[in-house]
C-alpha positions, 0 to 999 in steps of 0.5 A: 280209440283204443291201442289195440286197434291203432296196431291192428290200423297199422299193419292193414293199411300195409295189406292195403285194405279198406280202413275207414273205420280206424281214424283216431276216434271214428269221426273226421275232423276239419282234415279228414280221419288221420291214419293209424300210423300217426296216432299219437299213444299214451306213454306209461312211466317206466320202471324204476331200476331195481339196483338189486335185480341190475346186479343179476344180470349177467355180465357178458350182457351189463355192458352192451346193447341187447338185441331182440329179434322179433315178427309181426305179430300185431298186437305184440309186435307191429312193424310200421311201414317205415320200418318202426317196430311197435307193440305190447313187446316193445313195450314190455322191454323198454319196461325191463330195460329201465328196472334192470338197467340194460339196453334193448333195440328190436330187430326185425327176425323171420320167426325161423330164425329166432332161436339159431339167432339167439345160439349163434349170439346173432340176437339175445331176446327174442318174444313171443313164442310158446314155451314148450318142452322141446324148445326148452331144451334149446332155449330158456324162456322167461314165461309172460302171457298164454294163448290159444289157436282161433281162426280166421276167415274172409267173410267174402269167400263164404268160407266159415267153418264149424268145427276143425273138421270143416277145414280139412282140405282147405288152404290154410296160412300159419306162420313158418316156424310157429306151433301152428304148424303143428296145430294143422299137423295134428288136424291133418290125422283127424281128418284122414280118420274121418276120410277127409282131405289133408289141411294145406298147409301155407307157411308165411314169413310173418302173419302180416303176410298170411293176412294179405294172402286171405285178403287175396283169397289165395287162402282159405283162412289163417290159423294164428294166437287169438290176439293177432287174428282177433286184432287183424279181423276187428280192424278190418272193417268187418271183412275178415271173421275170428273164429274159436273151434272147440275141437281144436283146443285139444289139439298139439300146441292148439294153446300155449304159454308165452316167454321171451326167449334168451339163450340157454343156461346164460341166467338172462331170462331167470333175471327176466322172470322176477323183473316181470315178477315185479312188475305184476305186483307194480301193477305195470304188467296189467297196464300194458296188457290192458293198453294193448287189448290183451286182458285175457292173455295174461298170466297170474304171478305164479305162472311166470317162470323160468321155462315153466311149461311142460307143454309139447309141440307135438302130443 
C-alpha cells in the first residue's frame, strides 16, 4: 500500500468515515485489517551533512531547535489522532536538518497564523504555502513543489459541477487563510457577470475540517491543492469525488508555487534553497515526492529559488 494513502487513512479515520478500504495491503489477516495509523513506512537514508552549506546557516539559528508550524494538509502534512505529525513535510525537513546540521520540531499552527508566527519568531519555518508576490514582501520562501485548485464534492449529495459557474451560490469550504480564499473571490465576479449567486464561502481552521464539513453535507464542496483533495477522495471509500475545472485555472491563485517560509531577510531560506538543490541532483527530493504520491507536484532544479514566483494572490 502506498504512503500517500496510509496518510490519506490517516486523517479520515478522524472524520470517522467508512475505511474499509485502507487496511495495510487491502486483505485481512488472521487479526483483521490494521489501521492506517499503525502501518509501519519505509524510512529513506537521510542526507548526509554538507559541511559547507551548515556553515551558511545563519547563526542566530546554528544553535537552537528550529520550529516549524504547520496544518493539515494530508499528504504534506498529517496530524495523527495522538497528536503526531507526519508527511511529505515532515519529511523533507528531517532531510535538511541532517545536510545542514540544525534541529527542526514541527508544531501544529492555524495556517492564519504562520506568517504573524514566523515576524514575531513564534516559529522559524513554516510549509507549504503558495509563494506569491504579496506574501514575499512579508516573508521568504525557499521554492519546492507547485499545485493547482481541484475540487471536491461528496458523491451522495449529487452535487458535481461542470465548470466553476456550476459552483456559484453554493456553500464551499477552503481553508482560512489559504489563496483559495481568493480563488472563490475571483469565481464570485464570474458569477455576478453571468447573473449567478455569489460562491459562500466557508473558511476552516485546516482541510481536516472542511472535509468533515462535506461529509456532514454542511457544505457543497471543498475547493483545495490537488494533493489534498485527490488524497482525501481516493481514501474515502469512493464517497467523496476530485474534480479539475478548467475554467478555474485562470483564475487568481487557482495554481501556485510551493516554499517553505522562513522569516524575512534572515538568509535562512536562501540556505534551504541549495539544500533542496542538492538534493534533486541526490535523487532524495524525487523519493519523497514518489513516496508520498506526489510525482507531479514537483519542480525542476531551476525552479527552486529564493522567493521566485511572481505570482499575485489577486490578478
Amino acid at each position: 500500500m502506498h504512503r500517500s494513502r496510509a496518510a490519506g487513512c490517516a486523517l479520515l479515520l478522524s472524520l470517522a468515515l467508512p475505511l474499509t478500504a485502507c487496511s495495510v495491503d487491502d486483505t485481512p489477516d488472521d487479526k483483521g485489517s490494521k489501521s492506517a495509523e499503525a502501518m509501519p513506512t519505509p524510512t529513506l537514508a537521510l542526507e548526509p551533512k554538507d559541511d559547507k552549506l551548515a556553515a551558511e546557516v545563519p547563526a542566530e539559528y546554528q544553535k537552537k531547535t528550529l520550529v516549524m508550524g504547520v496544518s493539515e494538509y494530508d499528504p504534506y502534512v498529517t496530524i495523527g489522532s495522538d497528536g503526531k505529525i507526519t508527511g511529505l513535510v515532515p519529511d523533507l525537513a528531517e532531510q535538511l536538518a541532517s545536510q545542514l546540521d540544525i534541529k527542526i520540531k514541527m508544531t501544529r499552527t492555524p495556517f492564519d497564523a504562520v506568517i504573524p508566527g514566523l515576524k514575531s519568531g513564534r516559529i522559524d519555518l513554516s510549509a507549504p504555502s503558495g509563494d506569491f508576490v504579496e506574501r514575499q514582501k512579508e516573508v521568504d520562501f525557499a521554492d519546492f513543489a507547485q499545485s493547482e485548485v481541484t475540487v471536491m464534492v461528496n458523491k451522495e449529495s449529487g452535487f458535481r459541477p461542470e465548470s466553476g459557474i456550476g459552483i456559484c451560490g453554493h456553500k464551499v469550504g477552503v481553508e482560512k487563510g489559504a489563496g483559495t480564499e481568493n480563488v472563490l473571490a475571483g469565481l464570485s465576479k464570474r458569477c455576478a457577470k453571468k447573473g449567478e449567486k455569489a460562491v459562500q464561502p466557508q473558511a476552516y481552521s485546516d482541510l481536516a475540517a472542511a472535509s468533515l464539513a462535506l461529509q456532514s453535507k454542511r457544505i457543497d464542496a471543498v475547493v483545495a491543492p490537488s494533493a489534498s483533495n485527490t488524497t482525501v477522495s481516493e481514501a474515502s471509500d469512493d464517497k467523496f469525488e476530485t474534480l479539475e475545472l478548467e475554467d478555474l485555472r485562470s483564475l487568481p491563485a487557482a495554481s501556485a508555487i510551493y516554499g517553505i517560509q522562513a522569516k524575512k531577510g534572515t538568509g535562512l531560506a536562501a540556505v534551504i534553497v541549495k539544500g533542496l538543490r542538492e538534493m534533486q541532483e541526490s535523487g532524495t527530493y524525487a523519493k519523497l515526492f514518489g513516496g508520498w504520491g506526489m510525482p507531479l507536484s514537483t519542480v525542476t532544479r531551476s525552479q527552486m529559488l529564493l522567493n521566485g514566483s511572481k505570482q499575485s494572490q489577486t490578478k
